[in-house]
C-alpha positions in Angstrom: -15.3 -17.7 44.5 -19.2 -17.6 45.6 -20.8 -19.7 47.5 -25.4 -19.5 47.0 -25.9 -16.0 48.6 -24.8 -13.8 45.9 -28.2 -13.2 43.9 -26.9 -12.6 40.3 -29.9 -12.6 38.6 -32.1 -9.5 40.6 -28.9 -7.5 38.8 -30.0 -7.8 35.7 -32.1 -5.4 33.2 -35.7 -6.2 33.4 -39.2 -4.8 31.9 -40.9 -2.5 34.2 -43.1 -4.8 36.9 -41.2 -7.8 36.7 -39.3 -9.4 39.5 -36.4 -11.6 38.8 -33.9 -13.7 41.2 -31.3 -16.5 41.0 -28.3 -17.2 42.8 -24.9 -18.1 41.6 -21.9 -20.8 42.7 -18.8 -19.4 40.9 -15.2 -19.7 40.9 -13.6 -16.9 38.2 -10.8 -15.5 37.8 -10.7 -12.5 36.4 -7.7 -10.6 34.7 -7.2 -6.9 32.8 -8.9 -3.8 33.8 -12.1 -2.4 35.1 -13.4 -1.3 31.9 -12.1 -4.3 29.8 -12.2 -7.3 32.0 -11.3 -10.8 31.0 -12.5 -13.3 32.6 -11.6 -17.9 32.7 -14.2 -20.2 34.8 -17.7 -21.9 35.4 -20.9 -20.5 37.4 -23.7 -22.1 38.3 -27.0 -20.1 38.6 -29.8 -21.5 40.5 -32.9 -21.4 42.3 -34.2 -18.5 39.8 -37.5 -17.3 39.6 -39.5 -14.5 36.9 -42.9 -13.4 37.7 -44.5 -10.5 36.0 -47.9 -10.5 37.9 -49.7 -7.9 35.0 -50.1 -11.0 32.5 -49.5 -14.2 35.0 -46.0 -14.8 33.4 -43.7 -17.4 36.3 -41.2 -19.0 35.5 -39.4 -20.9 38.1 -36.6 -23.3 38.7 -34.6 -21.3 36.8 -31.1 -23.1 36.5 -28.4 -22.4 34.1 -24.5 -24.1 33.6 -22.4 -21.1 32.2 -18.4 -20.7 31.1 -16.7 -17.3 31.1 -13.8 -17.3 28.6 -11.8 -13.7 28.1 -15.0 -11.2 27.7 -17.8 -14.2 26.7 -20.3 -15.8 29.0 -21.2 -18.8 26.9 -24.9 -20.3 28.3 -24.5 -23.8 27.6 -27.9 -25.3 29.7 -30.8 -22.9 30.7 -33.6 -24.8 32.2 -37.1 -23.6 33.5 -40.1 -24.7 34.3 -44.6 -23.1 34.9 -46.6 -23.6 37.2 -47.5 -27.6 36.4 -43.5 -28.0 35.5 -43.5 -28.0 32.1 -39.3 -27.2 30.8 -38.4 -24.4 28.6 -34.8 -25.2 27.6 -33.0 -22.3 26.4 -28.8 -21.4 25.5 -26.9 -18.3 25.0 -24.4 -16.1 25.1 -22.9 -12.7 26.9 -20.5 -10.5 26.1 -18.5 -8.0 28.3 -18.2 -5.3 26.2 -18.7 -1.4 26.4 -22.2 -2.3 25.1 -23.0 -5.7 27.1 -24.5 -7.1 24.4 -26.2 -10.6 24.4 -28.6 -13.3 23.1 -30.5 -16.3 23.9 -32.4 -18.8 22.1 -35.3 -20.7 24.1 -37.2 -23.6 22.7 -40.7 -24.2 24.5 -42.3 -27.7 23.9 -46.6 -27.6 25.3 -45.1 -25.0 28.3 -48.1 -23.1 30.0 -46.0 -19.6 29.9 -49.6 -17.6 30.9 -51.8 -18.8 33.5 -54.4 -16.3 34.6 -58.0 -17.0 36.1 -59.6 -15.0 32.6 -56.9 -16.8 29.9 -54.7 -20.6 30.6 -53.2 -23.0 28.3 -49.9 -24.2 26.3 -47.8 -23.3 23.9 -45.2 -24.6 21.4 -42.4 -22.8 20.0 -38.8 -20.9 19.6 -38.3 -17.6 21.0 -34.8 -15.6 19.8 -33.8 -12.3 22.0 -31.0 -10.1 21.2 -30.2 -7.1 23.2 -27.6 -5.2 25.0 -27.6 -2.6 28.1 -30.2 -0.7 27.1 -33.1 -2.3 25.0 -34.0 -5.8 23.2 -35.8 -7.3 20.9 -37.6 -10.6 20.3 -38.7 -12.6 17.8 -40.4 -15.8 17.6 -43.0 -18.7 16.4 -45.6 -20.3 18.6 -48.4 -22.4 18.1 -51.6 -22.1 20.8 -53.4 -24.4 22.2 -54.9 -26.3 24.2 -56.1 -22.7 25.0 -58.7 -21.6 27.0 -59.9 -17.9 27.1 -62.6 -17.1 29.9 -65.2 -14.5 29.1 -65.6 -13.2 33.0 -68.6 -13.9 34.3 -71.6 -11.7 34.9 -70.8 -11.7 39.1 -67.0 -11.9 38.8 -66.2 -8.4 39.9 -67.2 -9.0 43.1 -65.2 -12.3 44.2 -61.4 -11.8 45.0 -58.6 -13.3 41.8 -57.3 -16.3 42.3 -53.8 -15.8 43.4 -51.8 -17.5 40.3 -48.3 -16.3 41.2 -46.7 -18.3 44.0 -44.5 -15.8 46.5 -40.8 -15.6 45.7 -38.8 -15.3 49.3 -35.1 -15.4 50.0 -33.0 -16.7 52.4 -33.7 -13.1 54.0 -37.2 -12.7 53.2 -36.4 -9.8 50.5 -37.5 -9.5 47.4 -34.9 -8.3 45.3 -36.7 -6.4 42.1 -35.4 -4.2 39.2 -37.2 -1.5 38.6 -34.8 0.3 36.3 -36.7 0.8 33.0 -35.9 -1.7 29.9 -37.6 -2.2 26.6 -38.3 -5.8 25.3 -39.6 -5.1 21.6 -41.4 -7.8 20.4 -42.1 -9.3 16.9 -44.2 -12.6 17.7 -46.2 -14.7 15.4 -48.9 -16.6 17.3 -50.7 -19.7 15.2 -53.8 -21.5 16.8 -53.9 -25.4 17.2 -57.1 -27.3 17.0 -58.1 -26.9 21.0 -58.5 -23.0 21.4 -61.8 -21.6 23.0 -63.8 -19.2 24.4 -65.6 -20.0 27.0 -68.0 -17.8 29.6 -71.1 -15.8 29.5 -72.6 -18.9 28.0 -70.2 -19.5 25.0 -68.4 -22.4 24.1 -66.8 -22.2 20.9 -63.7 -23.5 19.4 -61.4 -21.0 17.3 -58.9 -21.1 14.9 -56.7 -18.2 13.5 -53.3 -16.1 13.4 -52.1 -13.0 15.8 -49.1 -10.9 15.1 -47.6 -9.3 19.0 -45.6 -6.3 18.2 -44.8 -3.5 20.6 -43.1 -3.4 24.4 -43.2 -6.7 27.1 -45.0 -4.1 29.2 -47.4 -2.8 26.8 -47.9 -5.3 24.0 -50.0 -4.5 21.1 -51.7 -7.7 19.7 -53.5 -8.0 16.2 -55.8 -10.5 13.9 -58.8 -12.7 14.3 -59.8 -15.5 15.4 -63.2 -17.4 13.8 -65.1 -19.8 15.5 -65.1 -23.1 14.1 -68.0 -24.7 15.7 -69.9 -23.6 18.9 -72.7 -23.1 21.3 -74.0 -20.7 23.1 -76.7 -21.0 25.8 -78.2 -17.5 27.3 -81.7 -17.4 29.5 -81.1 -21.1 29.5 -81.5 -22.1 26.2 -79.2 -23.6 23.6 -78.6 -21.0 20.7 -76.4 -22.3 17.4 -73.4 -20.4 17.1 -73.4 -18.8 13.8 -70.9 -16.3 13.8 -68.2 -16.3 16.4 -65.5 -13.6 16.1 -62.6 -12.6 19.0 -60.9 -9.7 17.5 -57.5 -8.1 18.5 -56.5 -4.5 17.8 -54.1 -3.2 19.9 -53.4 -2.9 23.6 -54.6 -5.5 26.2 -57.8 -3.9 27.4 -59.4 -3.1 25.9 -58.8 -5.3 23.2 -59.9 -8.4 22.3 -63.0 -7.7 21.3 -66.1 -10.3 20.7 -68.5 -10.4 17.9 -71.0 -13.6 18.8 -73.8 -14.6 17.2 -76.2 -17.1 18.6 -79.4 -18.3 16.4 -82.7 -19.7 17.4 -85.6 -21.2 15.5 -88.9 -20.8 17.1 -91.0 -21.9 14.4 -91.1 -19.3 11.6 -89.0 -17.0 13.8 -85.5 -16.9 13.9 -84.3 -15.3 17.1 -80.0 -14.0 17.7 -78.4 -13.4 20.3 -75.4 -11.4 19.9 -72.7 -11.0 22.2 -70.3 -8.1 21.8 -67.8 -5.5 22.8 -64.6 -5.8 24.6 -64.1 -9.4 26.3 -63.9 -7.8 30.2 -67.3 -5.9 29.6 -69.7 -7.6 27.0 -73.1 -6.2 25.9 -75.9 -8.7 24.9 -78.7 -7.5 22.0 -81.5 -9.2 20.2 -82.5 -9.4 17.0 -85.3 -11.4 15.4 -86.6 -11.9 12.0 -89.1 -11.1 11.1 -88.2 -8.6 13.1 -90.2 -7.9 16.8 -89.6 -5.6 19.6 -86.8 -6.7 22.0 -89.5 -7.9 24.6 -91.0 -10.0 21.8 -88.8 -11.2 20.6 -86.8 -12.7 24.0 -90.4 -14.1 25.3 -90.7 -15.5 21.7 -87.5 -17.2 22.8 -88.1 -17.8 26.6 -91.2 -19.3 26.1 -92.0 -19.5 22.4 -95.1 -17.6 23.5 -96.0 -13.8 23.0 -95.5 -11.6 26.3 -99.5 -11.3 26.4 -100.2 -15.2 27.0 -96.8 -15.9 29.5 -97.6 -16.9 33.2 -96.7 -14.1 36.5 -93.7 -16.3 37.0 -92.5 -16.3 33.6 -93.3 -12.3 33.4 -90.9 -11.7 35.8 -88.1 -14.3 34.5 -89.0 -11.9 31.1 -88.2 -8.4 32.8 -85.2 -9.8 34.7 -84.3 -10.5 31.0 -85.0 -7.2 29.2 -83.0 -6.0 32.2 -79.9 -7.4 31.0 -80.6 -6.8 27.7 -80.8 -2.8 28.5 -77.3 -3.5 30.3 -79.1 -3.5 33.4 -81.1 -0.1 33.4 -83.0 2.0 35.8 -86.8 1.0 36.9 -87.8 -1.2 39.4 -85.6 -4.8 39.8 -87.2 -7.4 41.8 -84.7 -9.8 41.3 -81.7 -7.5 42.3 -83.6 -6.3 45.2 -84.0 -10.1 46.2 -80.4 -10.6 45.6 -79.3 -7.9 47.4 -81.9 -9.1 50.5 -80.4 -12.6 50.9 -77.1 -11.6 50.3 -76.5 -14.2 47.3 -75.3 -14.0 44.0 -77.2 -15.8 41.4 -81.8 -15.9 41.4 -82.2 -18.0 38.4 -86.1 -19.0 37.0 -85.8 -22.4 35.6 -88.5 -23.5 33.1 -88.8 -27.4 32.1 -89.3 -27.6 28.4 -91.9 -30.3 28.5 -93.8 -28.9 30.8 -93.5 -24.6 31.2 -95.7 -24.8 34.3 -93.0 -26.5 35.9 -91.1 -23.3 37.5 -88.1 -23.9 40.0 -86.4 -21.1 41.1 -82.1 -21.1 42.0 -80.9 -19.6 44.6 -76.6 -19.5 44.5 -73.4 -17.8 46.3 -69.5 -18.1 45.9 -68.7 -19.4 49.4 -65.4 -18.6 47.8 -63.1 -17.8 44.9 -63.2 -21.4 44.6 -66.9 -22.9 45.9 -70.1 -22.1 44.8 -73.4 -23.3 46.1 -76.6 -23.4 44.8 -80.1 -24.7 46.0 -82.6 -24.9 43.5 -86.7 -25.6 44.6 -89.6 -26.3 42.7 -93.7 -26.1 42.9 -93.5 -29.7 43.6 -93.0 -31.7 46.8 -89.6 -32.9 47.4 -88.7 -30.9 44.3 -85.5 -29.2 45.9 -82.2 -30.0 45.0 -78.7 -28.7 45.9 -75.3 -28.1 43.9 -72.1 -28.0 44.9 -69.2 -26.4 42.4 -65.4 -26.7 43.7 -62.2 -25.0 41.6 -59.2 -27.3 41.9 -56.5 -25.5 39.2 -57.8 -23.1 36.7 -59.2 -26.0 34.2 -61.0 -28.4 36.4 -63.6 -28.5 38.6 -65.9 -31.2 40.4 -69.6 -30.7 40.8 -72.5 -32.9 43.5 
């Protein structure tokens, strides 16, 4: 007979990195022998929590109402809930053989399973897991979406994750973790709703597509496509059609996914793309142009709709800062780095009015934190300067002044 300090659930198998804990009310009794043990009564597991940091998995609130009859553990309720307390339900069953075999079938109804600052959103679906002592597999049907998949941004690797996993503490302060090795194999078919996107580096564009997740829980290996329905993309400020938008997975996660994005321009005769490629942590950016023109050329063409040779000093410098990023940021001199680097901020932006490209204003901006960013923006013009606020409040909304 156990009262809530017995925590049942940090006993149990898990995939390397995960944590798991839950406490038990029980009153068994148990009959037979060591080896072979037969067991009559009710347990009530509660308080449970899952986190496996790597990927932003939490589940918590784990409760479940279980029977024990001879050598079966019969799961009648499993309930859990993510971070914004969404329920999985799930039931199952145990068995107390020489093998310990089991199963468990979970239905998940819009439940936000991943939340990560690079990859949030829902998803819908049943999830079957059988398994024993040793290993298990799992198989299941989901459908994505809303999803959201962030691009990181260009200054990301210097300002601290957000901290997505809330801390687990018992009544002692321990964290009880299993760090025996056990293998999940998966077999999961992932379908994409309507609302899936990539977002970041500029792009906004809305996909649709299927992904097969085979392998280990601690090493997945995730495959297909996913093709932009409709898009945007805005680079050096300006507003590019997306015309070919491609997130391809092959394999482990990094490198994998990989972009393939193609944004198009129209500067009179000249049509000017942008393409956006390589794995999703560490883009490249190239240009291309038809007819085709030099890289320089061809981005000034797009800048300014003007060749490099008739382009003001201010927008000459706007265009190497450019050509920078183009040669994934290569060696000669870098005025604007050096200037970043000088006022200890993270953004110098050259902002050109359309109407009128004589009307410059430079941005000036830095993370205050993970969460705040402030930007002060000032132009040729009196009483041109302007400031912006930017505050994170959960991973998909924030309020800008």
């Amino acid at each position: 007979n156990t009262v809530k300090s017995f925590n049942l659930l940090s006993m149990l198998p898990i995939t390397p990195g995960s944590t798991l804990t839950g406490y038990v009310n029980a009153d068994i009794n148990a009959s037979g022998s060591l080896g072979f043990p037969k067991l009559t009564g009710n347990m009530l597991i509660s308080d449970g929590h899952y986190k496996y940091k790597q990927y932003g998995l939490l589940l918590k609130n784990i409760n479940a109402q279980a029977t024990a009859s001879g050598q079966q553990i019969i799961f009648k309720t499993i309930t859990a809930n993510d971070s914004f307390n969404n329920q999985l339900t799930a039931s199952g069953a145990a068995s107390l053989d020489q093998d310990k075999t089991f199963n468990l079938i979970a239905s998940l109804d819009k439940f936000n399973l991943i939340n990560t600052p690079y990859l949030q959103g829902e998803i819908t679906g049943k999830l079957v897991v059988n398994g024993n002592k040793n290993s298990a597999t799992s198989k299941g049907n989901f459908i994505l979406g809303p999803l959201e998949i962030k691009i990181p941004e260009h200054f990301q690797q210097n300002i601290p994750e957000l901290n997505i996993a809330e801390e687990i503490k018992t009544n002692d302060d321990i964290l009880y973790t299993n760090n025996d090795p056990y293998k999940l194999k998966l077999n999961i078919i992932l379908k994409t709703a309507e609302k899936v996107y990539v977002r970041g580096w500029g792009v906004d564009t809305q996909l649709k597509g299927d992904l097969h997740v085979t392998g280990y829980a601690d090493a997945p290996l995730i495959n297909g496509r996913l093709n932009s329905i409709r898009g945007k993309y805005q680079e050096f400020g300006k507003s590019l059609t997306v015309k070919e938008g491609v997130l391809t997975f092959d394999g482990p996660v990094p490198p994998s996914p990989y972009l393939n994005i193609v944004g198009v321009s129209h500067v009179g005769s000249n049509e000017i793309r942008l393409v956006l490629s390589g794995p999703i942590e560490k883009p490249d950016i190239t240009i291309e142009s038809t007819p085709s023109m030099s890289q320089e050329e061809a981005l000034s063409m797009l800048l300014f709709g003007e060749n490099p040779e008739n382009i003001s000093t201010f927008q000459a410098l706007q265009l190497a800062d450019g050509v920078r990023r183009l040669s994934g940021h290569g060696g000669g001199f870098d005025p604007l780095g050096l200037g970043r680097k000088i006022l200890g901020v993270d953004e110098i932006n050259f902002k050109n009015d359309s109407e009128n490209p004589e009307n410059t204003s430079i941005g000036v901006g830095k993370h205050l934190s993970e969460k705040v960013y402030f930007e002060v923006e000032k132009g040729r013009q009196e009483g041109s300067t302007k400031t912006k606020i930017e505050v994170q409040i959960t991973p998909k909304i924030s309020i800008e002044n």
